[in-house]
C-alpha positions in Angstrom: -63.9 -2.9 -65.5 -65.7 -3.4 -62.2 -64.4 -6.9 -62.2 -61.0 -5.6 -62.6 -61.3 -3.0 -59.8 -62.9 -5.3 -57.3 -59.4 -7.7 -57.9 -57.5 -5.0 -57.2 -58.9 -3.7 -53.9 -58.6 -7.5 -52.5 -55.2 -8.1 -53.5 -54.3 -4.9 -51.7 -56.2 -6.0 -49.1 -54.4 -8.8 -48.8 -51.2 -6.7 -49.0 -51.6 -4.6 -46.2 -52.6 -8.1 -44.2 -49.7 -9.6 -44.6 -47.6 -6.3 -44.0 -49.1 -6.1 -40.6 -48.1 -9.5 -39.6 -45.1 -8.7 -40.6 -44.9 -5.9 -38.5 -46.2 -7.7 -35.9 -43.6 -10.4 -36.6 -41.0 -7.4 -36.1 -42.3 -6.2 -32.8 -42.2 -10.1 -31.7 -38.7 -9.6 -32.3 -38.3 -5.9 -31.1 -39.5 -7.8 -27.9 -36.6 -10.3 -28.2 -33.8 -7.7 -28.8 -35.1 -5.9 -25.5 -35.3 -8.9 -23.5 -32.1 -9.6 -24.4 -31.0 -6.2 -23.9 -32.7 -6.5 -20.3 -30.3 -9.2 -19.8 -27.5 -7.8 -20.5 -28.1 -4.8 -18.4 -28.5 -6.8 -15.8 -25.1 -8.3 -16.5 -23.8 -4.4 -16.4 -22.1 -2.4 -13.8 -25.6 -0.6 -13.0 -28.3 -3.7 -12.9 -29.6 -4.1 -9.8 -30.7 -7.7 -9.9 -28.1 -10.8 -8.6 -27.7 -12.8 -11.3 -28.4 -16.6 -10.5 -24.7 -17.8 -12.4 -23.6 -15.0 -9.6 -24.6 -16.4 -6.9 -21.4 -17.8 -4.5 -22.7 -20.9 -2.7 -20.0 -21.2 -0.4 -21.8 -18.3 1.5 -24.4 -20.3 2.6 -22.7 -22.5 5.3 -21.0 -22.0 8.1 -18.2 -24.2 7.7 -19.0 -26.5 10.4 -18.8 -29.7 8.8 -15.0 -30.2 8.9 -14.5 -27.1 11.4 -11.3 -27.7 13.4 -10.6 -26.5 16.6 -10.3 -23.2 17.6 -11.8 -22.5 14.2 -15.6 -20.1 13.9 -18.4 -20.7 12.0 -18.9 -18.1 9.3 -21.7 -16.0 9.0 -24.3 -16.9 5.9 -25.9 -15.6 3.0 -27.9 -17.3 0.1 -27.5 -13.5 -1.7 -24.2 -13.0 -1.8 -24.9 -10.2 1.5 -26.1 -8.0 -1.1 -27.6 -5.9 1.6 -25.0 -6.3 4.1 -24.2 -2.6 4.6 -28.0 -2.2 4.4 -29.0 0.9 7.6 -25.2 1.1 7.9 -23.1 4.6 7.4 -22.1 3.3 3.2 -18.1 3.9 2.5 -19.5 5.9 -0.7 -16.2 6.0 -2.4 -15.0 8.0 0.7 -12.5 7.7 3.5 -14.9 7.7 6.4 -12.9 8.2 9.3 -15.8 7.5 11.7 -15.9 3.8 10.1 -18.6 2.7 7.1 -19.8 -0.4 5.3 -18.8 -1.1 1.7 -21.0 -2.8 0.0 -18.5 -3.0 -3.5 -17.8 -6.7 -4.1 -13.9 -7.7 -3.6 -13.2 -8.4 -7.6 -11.0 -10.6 -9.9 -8.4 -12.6 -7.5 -5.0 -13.5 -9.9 -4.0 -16.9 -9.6 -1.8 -18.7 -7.2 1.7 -18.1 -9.5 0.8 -14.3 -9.7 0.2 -13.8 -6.3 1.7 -9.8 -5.5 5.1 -9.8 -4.2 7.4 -6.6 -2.7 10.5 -6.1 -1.1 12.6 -2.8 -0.1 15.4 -2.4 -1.9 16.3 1.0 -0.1 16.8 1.9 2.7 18.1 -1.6 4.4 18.6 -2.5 7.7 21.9 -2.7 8.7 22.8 -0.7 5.6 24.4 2.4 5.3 22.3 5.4 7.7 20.0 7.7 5.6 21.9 11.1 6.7 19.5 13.8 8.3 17.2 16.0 6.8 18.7 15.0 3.3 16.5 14.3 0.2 16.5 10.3 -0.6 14.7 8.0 -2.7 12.7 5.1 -1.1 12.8 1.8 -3.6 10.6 -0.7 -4.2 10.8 -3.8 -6.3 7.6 -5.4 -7.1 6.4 -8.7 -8.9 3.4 -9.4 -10.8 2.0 -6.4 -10.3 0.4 -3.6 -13.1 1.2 -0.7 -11.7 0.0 2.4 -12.8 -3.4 3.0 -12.0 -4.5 5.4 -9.2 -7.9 6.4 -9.2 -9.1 9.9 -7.5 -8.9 8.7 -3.5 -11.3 11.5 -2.4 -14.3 10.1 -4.2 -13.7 6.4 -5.4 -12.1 4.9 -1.9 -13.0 1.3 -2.3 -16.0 1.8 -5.1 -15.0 -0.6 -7.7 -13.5 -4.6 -7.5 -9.9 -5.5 -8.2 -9.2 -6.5 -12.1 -6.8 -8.2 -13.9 -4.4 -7.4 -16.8 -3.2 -10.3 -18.0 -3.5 -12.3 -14.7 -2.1 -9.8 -12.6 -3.1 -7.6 -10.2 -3.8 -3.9 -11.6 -3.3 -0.8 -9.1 -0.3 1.0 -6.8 1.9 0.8 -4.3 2.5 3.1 -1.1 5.0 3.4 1.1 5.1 5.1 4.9 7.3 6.1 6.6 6.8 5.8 11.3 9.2 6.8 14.2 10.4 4.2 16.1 11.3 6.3 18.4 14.8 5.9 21.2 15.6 2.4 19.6 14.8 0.3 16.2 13.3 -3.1 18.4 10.5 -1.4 20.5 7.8 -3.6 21.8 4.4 -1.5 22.0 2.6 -1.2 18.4 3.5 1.6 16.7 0.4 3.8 16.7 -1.5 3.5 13.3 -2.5 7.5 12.5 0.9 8.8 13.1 3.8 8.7 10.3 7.0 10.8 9.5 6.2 10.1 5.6 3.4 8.6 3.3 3.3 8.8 -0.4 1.0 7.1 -3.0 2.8 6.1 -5.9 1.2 6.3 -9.1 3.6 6.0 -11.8 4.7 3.1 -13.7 8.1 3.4 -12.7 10.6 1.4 -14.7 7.9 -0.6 -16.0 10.4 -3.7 -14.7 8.5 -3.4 -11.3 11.2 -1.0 -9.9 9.2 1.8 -8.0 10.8 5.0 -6.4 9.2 8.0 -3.6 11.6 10.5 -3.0 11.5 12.0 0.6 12.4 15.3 0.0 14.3 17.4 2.3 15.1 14.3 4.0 14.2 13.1 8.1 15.0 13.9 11.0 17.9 11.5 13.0 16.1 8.6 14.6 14.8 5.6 14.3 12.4 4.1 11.6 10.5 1.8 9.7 9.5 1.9 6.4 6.6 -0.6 5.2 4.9 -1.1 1.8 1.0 -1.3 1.4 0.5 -2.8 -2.3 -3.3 -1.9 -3.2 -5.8 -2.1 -6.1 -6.7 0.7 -8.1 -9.3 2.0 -5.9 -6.9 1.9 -2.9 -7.9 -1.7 -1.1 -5.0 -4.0 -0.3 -4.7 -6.5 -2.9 -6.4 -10.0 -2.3 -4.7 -13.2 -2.9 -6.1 -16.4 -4.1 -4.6 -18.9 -1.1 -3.8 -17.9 2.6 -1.0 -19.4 3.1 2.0 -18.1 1.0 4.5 -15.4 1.7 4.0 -11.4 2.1 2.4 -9.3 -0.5 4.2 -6.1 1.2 7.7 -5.7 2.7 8.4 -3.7 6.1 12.4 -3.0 7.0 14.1 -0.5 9.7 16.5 2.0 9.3 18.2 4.7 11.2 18.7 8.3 10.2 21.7 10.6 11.7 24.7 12.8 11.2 28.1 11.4 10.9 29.3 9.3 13.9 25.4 10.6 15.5 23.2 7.5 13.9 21.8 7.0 16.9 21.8 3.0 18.2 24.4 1.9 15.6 27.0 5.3 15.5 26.9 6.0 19.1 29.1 2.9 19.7 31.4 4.5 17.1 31.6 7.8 18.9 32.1 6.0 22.1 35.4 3.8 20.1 36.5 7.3 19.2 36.2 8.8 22.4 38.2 5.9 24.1 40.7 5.9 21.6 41.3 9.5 21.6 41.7 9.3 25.6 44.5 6.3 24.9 46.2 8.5 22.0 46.2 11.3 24.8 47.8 9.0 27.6 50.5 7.3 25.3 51.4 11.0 24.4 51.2 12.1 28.1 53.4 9.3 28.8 55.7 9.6 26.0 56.0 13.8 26.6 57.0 12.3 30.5 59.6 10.0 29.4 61.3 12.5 27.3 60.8 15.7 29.0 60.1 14.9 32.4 59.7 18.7 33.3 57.1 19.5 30.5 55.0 16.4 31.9 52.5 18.0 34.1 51.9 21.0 31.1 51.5 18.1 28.6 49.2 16.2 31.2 47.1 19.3 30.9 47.0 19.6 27.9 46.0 16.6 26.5 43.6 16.6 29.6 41.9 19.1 28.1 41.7 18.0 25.0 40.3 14.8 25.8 37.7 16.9 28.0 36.7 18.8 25.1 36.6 16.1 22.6 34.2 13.9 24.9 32.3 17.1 25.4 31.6 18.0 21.8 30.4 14.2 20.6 28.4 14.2 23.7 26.4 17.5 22.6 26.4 15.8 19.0 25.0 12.9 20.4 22.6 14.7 22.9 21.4 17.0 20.0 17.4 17.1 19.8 16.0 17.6 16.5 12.4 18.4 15.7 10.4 15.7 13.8 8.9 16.8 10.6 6.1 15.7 9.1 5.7 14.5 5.3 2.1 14.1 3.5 2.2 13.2 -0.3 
């Protein structure tokens, strides 16, 4: 019996040895799984160490081996400028109108055959004149380009890279609207904070890359230009893989008036009308003479005054100042 007891207390000695290498085994690869898991955080949006596959070696020279003239050296980093905006007022996902630093790397840049492409399809230059203070549509018509996604402008203003869907560039357009002011060719830059209309679009629109922003209630007559500003999600303007290659965004100029009062274009109308209406009133004067000579000074007159008062009216027409207006969207 004792012989038998004393076989069984070492075989379950032996048991419980080998269990706790095997535990120990398990914690050996408990270790592994974290390390691993270690790595991958690291790989995550919140890891806080630059990976070495990460690092863009191009940053560290200054392109002045095969710098041409008129060209600058670059400044250099071995880290990617990780702590660029370091002491610096940070962008924080906010529109800081004082200036900041943003720290948030650019992103995913599409290839060369999906490179972002707009144009205006309404208003046009040259076009029919937007009529005053009447609600229109502004159209867009956009090429590889996901649009769709507008993220919350007050707290994520630059905070994240550009992606990809399917090699194209995800995010929104805008379009804004400035006064030209007195003629549609001026020749001092238009000043940047000022604009008759501005409006984020965040839809999808036709899902074709036809994109609409209605201006209600219309604009005042004038002079304008309307521009596109085709951004990623979190509102930076899209980046494109080569530098030289045509506009990502369109810009066109347009005018905005009453009937025969478009400004530039329609005031060369009303001045046609006004000299035709003054040659209708002297063939009549002179026909009324021929026929009548005694009623020719009354239909003189007459006529006379109703050239007067033609010429009178399209002048306050054309003369008429309107108040600008404002539009934020």
């Amino acid at each position: 019996m004792l012989y038998k007891f004393a076989i069984a207390v070492a075989l379950a000695a032996s048991s419980a040895v080998a269990q706790n290498k095997g535990g120990q085994n398990n914690n050996g690869g408990n270790a592994a799984a974290n390390t691993g898991n270690n790595n991958a955080n690291n790989n995550a949006a919140d890891g806080l160490t630059l990976l070495a596959n990460a690092v863009q070696k191009g940053s560290a020279q200054d392109g002045s081996a095969t710098i041409a003239a008129g060209q600058a050296k670059s400044i250099t980093s071995t880290n990617n400028f990780i702590n660029f905006c370091s002491g610096k007022t940070l962008t924080d996902g906010l529109q800081v109108q004082g200036g900041s630093c943003n720290g948030v790397v650019m992103g995913d840049i599409p290839s060369k055959s999906n490179m972002v492409s707009s144009i205006i399809t309404f208003p046009t230059q040259g076009g029919n004149a937007v009529q005053a203070d009447t609600t229109f549509d502004i159209k867009v018509q956009m090429a590889n380009f996901v649009a769709g996604t507008f993220t919350n402008a007050d707290s994520t203003y630059y905070s994240a890279p550009q992606q990809l869907q399917g090699g194209k560039v995800v995010g929104h357009t805008h379009v804004t609207v400035q006064d030209l002011g007195n003629t549609l060719n001026p020749t001092t830059p238009l000043d940047a904070t000022q604009f008759a209309f501005f409006k984020g679009i965040n839809d999808a629109g036709d899902g074709k890359g036809g994109l609409s922003a209605t201006v209600t209630g219309g604009l005042p007559a004038g002079n304008y230009r309307v521009c596109t500003m085709a951004s990623s999600s979190n509102h930076q303007l899209v980046l494109m893989p080569v530098a030289q290659r045509g506009a990502s965004d369109d810009c066109t100029k347009f005018t905005v008036g009453a009937a025969n009062n478009n400004n530039g274009g329609n005031n060369n109308a009303a001045a046609a009308n006004n000299n035709n209406a003054a040659a209708a009133t002297n063939n009549n004067n002179n026909n009324a003479a021929a026929a009548n000579n005694n009623n020719n000074a009354a239909a003189t007159k007459t006529g006379g005054q109703a050239a007067q008062t033609g010429q009178g009216g399209q002048g306050r027409q054309g003369g008429r100042r309107v108040n600008r207006r404002t539009f934020v969207a």
